[in-house]
C-alpha positions as CSV (number, residue, x, y, z in Angstrom):
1,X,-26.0,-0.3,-24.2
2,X,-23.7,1.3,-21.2
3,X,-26.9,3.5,-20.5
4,X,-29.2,0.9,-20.0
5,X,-26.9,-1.1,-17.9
6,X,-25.9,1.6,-15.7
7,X,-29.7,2.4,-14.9
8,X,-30.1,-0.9,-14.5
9,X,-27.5,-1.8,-11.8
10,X,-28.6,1.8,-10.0
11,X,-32.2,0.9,-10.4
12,X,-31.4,-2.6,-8.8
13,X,-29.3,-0.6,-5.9
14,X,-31.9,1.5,-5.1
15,X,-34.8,-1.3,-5.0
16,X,-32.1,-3.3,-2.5
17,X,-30.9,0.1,-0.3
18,X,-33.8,3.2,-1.0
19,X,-35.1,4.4,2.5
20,X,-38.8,4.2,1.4
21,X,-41.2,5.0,3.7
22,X,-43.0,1.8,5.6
23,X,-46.4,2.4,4.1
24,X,-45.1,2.8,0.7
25,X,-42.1,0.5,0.8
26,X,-43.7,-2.5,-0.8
27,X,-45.1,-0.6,-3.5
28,X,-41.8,1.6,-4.1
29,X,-39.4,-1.4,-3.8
30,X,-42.1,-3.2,-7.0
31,X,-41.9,0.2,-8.9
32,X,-37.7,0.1,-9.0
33,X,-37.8,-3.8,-9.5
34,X,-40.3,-3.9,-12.4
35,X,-37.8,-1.4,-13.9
36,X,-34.8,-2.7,-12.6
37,X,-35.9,-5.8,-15.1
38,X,-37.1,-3.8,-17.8
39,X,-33.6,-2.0,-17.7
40,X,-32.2,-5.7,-18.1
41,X,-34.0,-6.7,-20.4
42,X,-33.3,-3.1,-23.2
43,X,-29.7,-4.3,-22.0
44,X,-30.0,-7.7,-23.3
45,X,-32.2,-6.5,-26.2
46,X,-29.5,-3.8,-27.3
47,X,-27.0,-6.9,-27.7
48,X,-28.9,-9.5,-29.3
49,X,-31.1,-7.0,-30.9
50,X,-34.3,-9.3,-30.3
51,X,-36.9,-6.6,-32.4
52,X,-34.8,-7.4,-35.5
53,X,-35.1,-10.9,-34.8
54,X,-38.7,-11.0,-34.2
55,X,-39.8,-8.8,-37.0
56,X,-37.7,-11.4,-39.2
57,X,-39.8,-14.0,-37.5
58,X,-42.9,-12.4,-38.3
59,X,-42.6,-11.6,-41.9
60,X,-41.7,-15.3,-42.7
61,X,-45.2,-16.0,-41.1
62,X,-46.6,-13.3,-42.7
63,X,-45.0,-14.2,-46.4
64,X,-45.8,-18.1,-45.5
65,X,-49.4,-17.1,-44.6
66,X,-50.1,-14.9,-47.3
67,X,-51.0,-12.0,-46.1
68,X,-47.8,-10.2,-46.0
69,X,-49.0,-7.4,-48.4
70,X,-51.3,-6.5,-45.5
71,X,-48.6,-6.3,-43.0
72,X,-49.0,-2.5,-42.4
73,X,-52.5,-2.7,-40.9
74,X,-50.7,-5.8,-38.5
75,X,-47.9,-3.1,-37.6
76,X,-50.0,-0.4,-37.1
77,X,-52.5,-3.1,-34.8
78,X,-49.1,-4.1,-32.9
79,X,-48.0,-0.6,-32.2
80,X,-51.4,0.4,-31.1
81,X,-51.6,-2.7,-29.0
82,X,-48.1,-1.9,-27.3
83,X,-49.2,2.1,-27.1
84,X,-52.4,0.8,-25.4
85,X,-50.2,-1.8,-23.0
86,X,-48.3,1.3,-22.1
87,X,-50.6,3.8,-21.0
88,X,-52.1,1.2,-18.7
89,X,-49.0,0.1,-17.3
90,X,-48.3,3.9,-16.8
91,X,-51.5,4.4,-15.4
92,X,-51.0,1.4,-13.2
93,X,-47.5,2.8,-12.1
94,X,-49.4,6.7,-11.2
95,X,-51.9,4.0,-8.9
96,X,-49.1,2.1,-7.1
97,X,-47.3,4.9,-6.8
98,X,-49.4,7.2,-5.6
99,X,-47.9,9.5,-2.4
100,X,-45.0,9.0,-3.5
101,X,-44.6,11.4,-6.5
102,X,-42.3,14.0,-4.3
103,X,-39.6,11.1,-5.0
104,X,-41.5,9.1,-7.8
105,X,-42.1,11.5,-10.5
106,X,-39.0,12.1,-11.7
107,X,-37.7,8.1,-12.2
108,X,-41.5,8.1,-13.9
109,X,-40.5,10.3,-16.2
110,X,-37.9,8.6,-17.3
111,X,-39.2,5.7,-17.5
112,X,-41.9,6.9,-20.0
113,X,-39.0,8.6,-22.0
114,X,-37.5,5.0,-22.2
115,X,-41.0,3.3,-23.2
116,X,-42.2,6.3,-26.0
117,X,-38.3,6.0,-27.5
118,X,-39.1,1.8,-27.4
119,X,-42.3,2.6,-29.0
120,X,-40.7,5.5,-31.6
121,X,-38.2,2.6,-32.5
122,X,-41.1,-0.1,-32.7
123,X,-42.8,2.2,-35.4
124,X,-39.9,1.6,-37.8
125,X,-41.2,3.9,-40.4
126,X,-38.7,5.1,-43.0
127,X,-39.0,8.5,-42.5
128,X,-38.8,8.1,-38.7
129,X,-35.2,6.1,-39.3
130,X,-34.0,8.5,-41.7
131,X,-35.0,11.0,-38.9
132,X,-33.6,9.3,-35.7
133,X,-29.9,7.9,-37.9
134,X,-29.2,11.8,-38.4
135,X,-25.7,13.5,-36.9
136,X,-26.3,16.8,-35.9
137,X,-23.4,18.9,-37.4
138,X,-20.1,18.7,-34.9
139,X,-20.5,22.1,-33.8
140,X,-23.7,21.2,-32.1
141,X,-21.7,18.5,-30.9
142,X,-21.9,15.7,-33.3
143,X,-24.0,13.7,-31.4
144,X,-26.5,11.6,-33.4
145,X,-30.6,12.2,-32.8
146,X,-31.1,8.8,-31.8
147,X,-28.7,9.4,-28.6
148,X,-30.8,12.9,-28.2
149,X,-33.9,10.9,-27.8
150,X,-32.8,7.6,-26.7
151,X,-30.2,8.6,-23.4
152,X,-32.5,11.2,-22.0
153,X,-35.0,8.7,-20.1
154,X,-31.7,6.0,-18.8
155,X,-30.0,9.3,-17.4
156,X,-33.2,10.7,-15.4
157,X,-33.6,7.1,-13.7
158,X,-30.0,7.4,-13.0
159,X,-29.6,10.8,-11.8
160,X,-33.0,10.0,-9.9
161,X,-31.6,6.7,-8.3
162,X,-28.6,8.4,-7.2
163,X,-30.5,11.2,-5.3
164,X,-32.8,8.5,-3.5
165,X,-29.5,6.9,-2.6
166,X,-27.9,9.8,-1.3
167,X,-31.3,10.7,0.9
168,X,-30.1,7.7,2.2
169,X,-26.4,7.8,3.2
170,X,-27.7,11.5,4.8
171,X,-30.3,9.9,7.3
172,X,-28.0,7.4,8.4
């Protein structure tokens, strides 16, 4: 959760304090407040761990509408239907952002790492659980596969934030 709220309170700072550009300043400022908010929102979400809620939500509909033992064609709908939302917010976000990728690219990067590792997680398949709950041995350092796939994307933002940040405590 620390990850998430760290990119979100640098993501916020940078929105606030980035020396963009005046023709793309609008545009840039949207960019790191749209994931400013979606950074608040995964830190919220790790807490009260709204998916688990929701898919609880969902199979009482499902059970109470009968068609539960269909509910794998529904998840595989929802996941494409959030995949699909995806791309075309990325694609969106390579449109607003365009002219910008010299400081753009890399914070877009991570924030597609952070939206495949929601959507990895929203795919819920057994398999992928058993996969992602693994602990590599502790002389690879111990650290679980889900931290290996789910801090990369939080730290790029960061590290990404931080250099806009400092571009801007040098031209001042």
């Amino acid at each position: 959760m620390l990850i998430y709220a760290a990119a979100a309170l640098v993501t916020g700072w940078v929105a606030i304090m980035a020396p963009f550009p005046e023709r793309s300043r609008r545009r840039e400022w949207l960019f790191w407040t749209l994931l400013a908010l979606g950074l608040v929102f995964l830190t919220i979400n790790k807490q009260l761990d709204l998916q688990s809620f929701m898919t609880a939500i969902a199979r009482c509909i499902a059970m109470a509408d009968g068609w539960y033992e269909h509910r794998r064609v529904m998840q595989a709908g929802f996941i494409l239907a959030f995949g699909l939302v995806g791309v075309i917010f990325g694609l969106y976000l390579l449109w607003l952002l365009r002219g910008t990728m010299q400081r753009s690219a890399l914070p877009l990067l991570g924030a597609a790492l952070v939206i495949s590792f929601v959507l990895i997680r929203a795919v819920s398949f057994h398999a992928i659980d058993k996969l992602i709950h693994l602990t590599l041995p502790s002389w690879a350092g111990g650290v679980s596969v889900n931290f290996l796939l789910e801090a990369p994307g939080p730290l790029i933002i960061v590290a990404s934030g931080f250099w806009l940040l400092q571009r801007q405590n040098q031209a001042s």
